[in-house]
N, C-alpha and C positions, 0 to 999 in steps of 0.2 A: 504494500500500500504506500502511499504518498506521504504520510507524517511519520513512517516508523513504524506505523502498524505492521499486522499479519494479516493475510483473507488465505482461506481454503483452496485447496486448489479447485479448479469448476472441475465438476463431473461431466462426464461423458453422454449422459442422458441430456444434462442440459444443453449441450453442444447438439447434440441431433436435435433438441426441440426448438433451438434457436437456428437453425440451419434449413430446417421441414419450414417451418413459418416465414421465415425470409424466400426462399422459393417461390413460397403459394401467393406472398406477396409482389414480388417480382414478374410471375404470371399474372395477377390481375391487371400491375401494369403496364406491361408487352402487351395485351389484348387488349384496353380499356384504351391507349394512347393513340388519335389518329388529328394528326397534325392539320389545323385550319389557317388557311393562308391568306391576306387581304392582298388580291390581286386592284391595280388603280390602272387606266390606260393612261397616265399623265406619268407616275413614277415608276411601278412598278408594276409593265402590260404583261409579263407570261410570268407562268408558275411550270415549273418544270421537273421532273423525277427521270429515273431510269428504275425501272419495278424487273426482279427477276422471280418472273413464272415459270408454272407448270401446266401438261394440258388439261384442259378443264377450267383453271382458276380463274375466281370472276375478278373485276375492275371495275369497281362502282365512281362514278365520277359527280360529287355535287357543287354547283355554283349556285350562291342566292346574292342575288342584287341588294346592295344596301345602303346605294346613293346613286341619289340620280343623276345624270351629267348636266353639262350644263350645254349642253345644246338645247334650244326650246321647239325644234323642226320637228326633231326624230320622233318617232310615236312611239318609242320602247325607250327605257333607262341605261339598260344594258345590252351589251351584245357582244361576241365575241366567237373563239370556236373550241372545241377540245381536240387536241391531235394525237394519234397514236402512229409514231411507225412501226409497224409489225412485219417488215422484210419484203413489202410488196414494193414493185414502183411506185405507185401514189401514195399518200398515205390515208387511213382512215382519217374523215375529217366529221364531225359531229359541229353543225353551228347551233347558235344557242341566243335570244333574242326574248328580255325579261323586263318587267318592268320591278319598280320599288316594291323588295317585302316579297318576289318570287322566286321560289325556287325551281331548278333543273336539276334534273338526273339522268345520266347514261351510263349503262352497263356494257362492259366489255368483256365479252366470253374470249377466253385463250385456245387459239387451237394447236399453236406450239409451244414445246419447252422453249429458255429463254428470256433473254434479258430484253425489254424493249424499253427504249425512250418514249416518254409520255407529255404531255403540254396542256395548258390550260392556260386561252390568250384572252385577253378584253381587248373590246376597239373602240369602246365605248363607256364611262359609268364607272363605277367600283363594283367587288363582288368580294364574298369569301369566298375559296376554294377548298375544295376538300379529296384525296385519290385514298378509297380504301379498299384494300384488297381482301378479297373471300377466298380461301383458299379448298382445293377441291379434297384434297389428304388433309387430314386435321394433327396433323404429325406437331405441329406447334404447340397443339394440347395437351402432350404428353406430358409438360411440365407439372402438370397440377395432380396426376398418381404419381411422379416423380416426389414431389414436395410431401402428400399425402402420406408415401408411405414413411419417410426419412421423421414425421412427424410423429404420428403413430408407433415407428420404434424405438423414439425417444422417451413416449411416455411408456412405453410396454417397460421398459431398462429402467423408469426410472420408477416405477411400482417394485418392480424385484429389489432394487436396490431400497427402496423403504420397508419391506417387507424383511430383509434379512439382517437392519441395522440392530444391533443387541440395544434392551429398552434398560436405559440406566434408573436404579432406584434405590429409592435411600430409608435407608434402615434407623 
């Protein structure tokens, strides 16, 4: 300890139970965390990733408009496109054309394995953006029987070891 003290040494159960629970936490926030981007066509017009998929996995794509421009012609607030290149000559091109307070969504099915470069542009207005991927293997998941069990044999360990400590008593 810090002033001169003594402390115990930690036990081994509490090391698995503080190791199972940092996990199962760690897992909720790999999954729970999906990154929202404020794309502007004045400062900052594309939002840009490179996503490595597999086949099957989806690409959910959302923009919601949340200022209008300041053009007073246009009949929309926003507008812009989402671009995917998937190895063809053109690229998939998804345009998208919102007013204040709407939202847009496009899903993109993967038909190959592979890394692809992805886009979300405004030409118009401000927006959030948002790229979340659904993946088709839930091989990601595994962290959380991972964590489960590392926690579960920390406390299993730490029963036997209360169970077999001699009860001191006084006479």
């Amino acid at each position: 300890m810090g002033a001169g003290g003594s402390a115990d040494a930690m036990k081994f159960s509490d090391v698995l139970i503080l190791v199972g629970v940092g996990v199962l936490c760690a897992g909720f926030i790999i999954h729970g965390w999906v990154e929202t981007t404020t794309i502007d066509f004045e400062e900052n017009p594309e939002y840009g990733k490179s996503l490595t998929l597999l086949d099957g996995d989806k690409v959910e794509f959302n923009v919601e408009c949340i200022s209008n421009s300041f053009s007073t012609t246009a009949p929309f607030d926003c507008s812009g496109d989402v671009t995917i290149y998937d190895g063809l000559e053109e690229p998939t091109t998804q345009p998208y054309q919102l007013m204040e307070g709407e939202k847009f969504t496009y899903t993109f099915d993967s038909k190959d394995s592979g890394s692809l470069p992805v886009s979300i542009s405004i030409d118009m207005g401000e927006a959030e953006a948002e790229i979340d991927v659904k993946r088709v293997f839930m091989l990601d998941f595994i962290i959380y029987p991972i964590g489960i069990a590392i926690l579960l044999f920390g406390l299993q360990k730490r029963r036997v070891e209360q169970e077999s400590t001699p009860i001191d008593a006084e006479i």
